[in-house]
C-alpha positions in Angstrom: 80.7 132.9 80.9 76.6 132.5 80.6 76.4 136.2 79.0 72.1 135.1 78.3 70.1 132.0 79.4 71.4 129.9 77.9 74.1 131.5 75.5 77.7 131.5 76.5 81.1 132.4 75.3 84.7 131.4 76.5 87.6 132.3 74.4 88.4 128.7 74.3 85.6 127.7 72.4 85.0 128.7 68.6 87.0 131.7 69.3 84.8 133.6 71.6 81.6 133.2 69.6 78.0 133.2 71.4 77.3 129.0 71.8 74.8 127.3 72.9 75.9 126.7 76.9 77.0 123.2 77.1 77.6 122.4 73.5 80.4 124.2 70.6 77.2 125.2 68.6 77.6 128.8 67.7 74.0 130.8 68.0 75.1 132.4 64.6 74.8 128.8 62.7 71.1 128.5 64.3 70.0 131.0 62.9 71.5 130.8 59.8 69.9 127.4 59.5 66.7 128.5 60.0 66.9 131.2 58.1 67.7 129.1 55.3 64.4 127.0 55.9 65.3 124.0 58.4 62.6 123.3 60.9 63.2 123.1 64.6 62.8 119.5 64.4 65.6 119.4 61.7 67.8 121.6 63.5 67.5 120.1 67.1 68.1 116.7 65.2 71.2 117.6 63.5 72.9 119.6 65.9 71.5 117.4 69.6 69.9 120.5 70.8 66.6 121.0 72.4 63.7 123.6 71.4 64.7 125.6 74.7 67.7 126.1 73.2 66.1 127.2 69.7 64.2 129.7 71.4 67.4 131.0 73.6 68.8 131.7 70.5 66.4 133.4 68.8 65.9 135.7 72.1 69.3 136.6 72.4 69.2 137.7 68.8 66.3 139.4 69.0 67.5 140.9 72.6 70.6 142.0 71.0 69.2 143.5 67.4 66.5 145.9 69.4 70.0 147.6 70.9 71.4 148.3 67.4 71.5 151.2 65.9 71.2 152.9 62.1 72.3 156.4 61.5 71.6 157.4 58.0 74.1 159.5 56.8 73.1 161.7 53.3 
Protein backbone atom coordinates (compact mmCIF):
# COMPACT_ATOMS: atom_id res chain seq x y z
CA UNK A 1 0.00 0.00 0.00
CA UNK A 2 1.55 3.52 -1.47
CA UNK A 3 1.04 5.31 2.11
CA UNK A 4 3.30 8.66 0.22
CA UNK A 5 4.54 9.18 -3.37
CA UNK A 6 6.43 7.02 -3.65
CA UNK A 7 6.90 5.18 -0.12
CA UNK A 8 5.11 1.96 0.50
CA UNK A 9 4.66 -0.72 2.98
CA UNK A 10 3.23 -4.39 2.80
CA UNK A 11 3.72 -6.66 5.65
CA UNK A 12 5.36 -8.95 3.29
CA UNK A 13 8.28 -6.91 2.69
CA UNK A 14 11.02 -6.02 5.45
CA UNK A 15 8.32 -6.47 7.93
CA UNK A 16 6.07 -3.64 7.24
CA UNK A 17 8.79 -1.00 7.06
CA UNK A 18 8.32 2.27 4.76
CA UNK A 19 10.30 1.13 1.18
CA UNK A 20 10.96 2.60 -1.55
CA UNK A 21 7.69 1.53 -3.94
CA UNK A 22 9.00 -0.96 -6.29
CA UNK A 23 12.16 -2.01 -4.58
CA UNK A 24 12.89 -3.84 -0.64
CA UNK A 25 14.88 -0.55 0.19
CA UNK A 26 13.72 0.64 3.47
CA UNK A 27 13.42 4.73 3.64
CA UNK A 28 15.07 4.33 7.07
CA UNK A 29 18.53 2.98 5.46
CA UNK A 30 18.36 6.22 3.03
CA UNK A 31 18.54 8.33 5.31
CA UNK A 32 20.84 6.71 7.46
CA UNK A 33 23.21 6.72 4.54
CA UNK A 34 23.09 10.11 3.99
CA UNK A 35 23.22 11.03 7.15
CA UNK A 36 26.40 9.25 7.52
CA UNK A 37 27.84 11.31 4.43
CA UNK A 38 27.09 9.35 1.08
CA UNK A 39 26.18 11.55 -1.82
CA UNK A 40 23.03 10.97 -3.91
CA UNK A 41 25.13 9.74 -6.60
CA UNK A 42 26.60 7.11 -4.13
CA UNK A 43 23.46 6.17 -2.77
CA UNK A 44 21.36 5.87 -6.08
CA UNK A 45 24.46 3.82 -7.35
CA UNK A 46 24.52 1.44 -4.59
CA UNK A 47 21.09 0.75 -3.94
CA UNK A 48 19.59 1.23 -8.12
CA UNK A 49 17.52 4.05 -7.10
CA UNK A 50 16.76 7.24 -8.73
CA UNK A 51 17.07 10.93 -7.26
CA UNK A 52 13.10 11.05 -7.35
CA UNK A 53 13.25 8.51 -5.02
CA UNK A 54 16.00 10.28 -2.78
CA UNK A 55 13.85 13.18 -2.57
CA UNK A 56 10.51 10.97 -1.72
CA UNK A 57 12.36 9.90 1.09
CA UNK A 58 13.49 12.80 2.49
CA UNK A 59 9.75 14.35 2.13
CA UNK A 60 8.17 11.66 3.82
CA UNK A 61 10.56 12.07 6.61
CA UNK A 62 10.34 15.47 6.77
CA UNK A 63 6.30 15.19 6.27
CA UNK A 64 6.25 12.73 9.04
CA UNK A 65 8.73 14.63 11.74
CA UNK A 66 6.63 18.07 11.44
CA UNK A 67 3.60 15.78 13.02
CA UNK A 68 5.78 14.73 16.07
CA UNK A 69 5.49 15.84 19.12
CA UNK A 70 7.78 16.73 22.50
CA UNK A 71 6.20 17.18 25.75
CA UNK A 72 8.75 18.22 28.32
CA UNK A 73 8.00 16.78 31.42
CA UNK A 74 9.98 18.55 34.73
Amino acid sequence: MEIAPKISVDDNIRFGKPVITGTRVPIDLILGKLAGGMTYQDVMKEYEITNEDILAVLDYAAKTLSKEEIKLVG
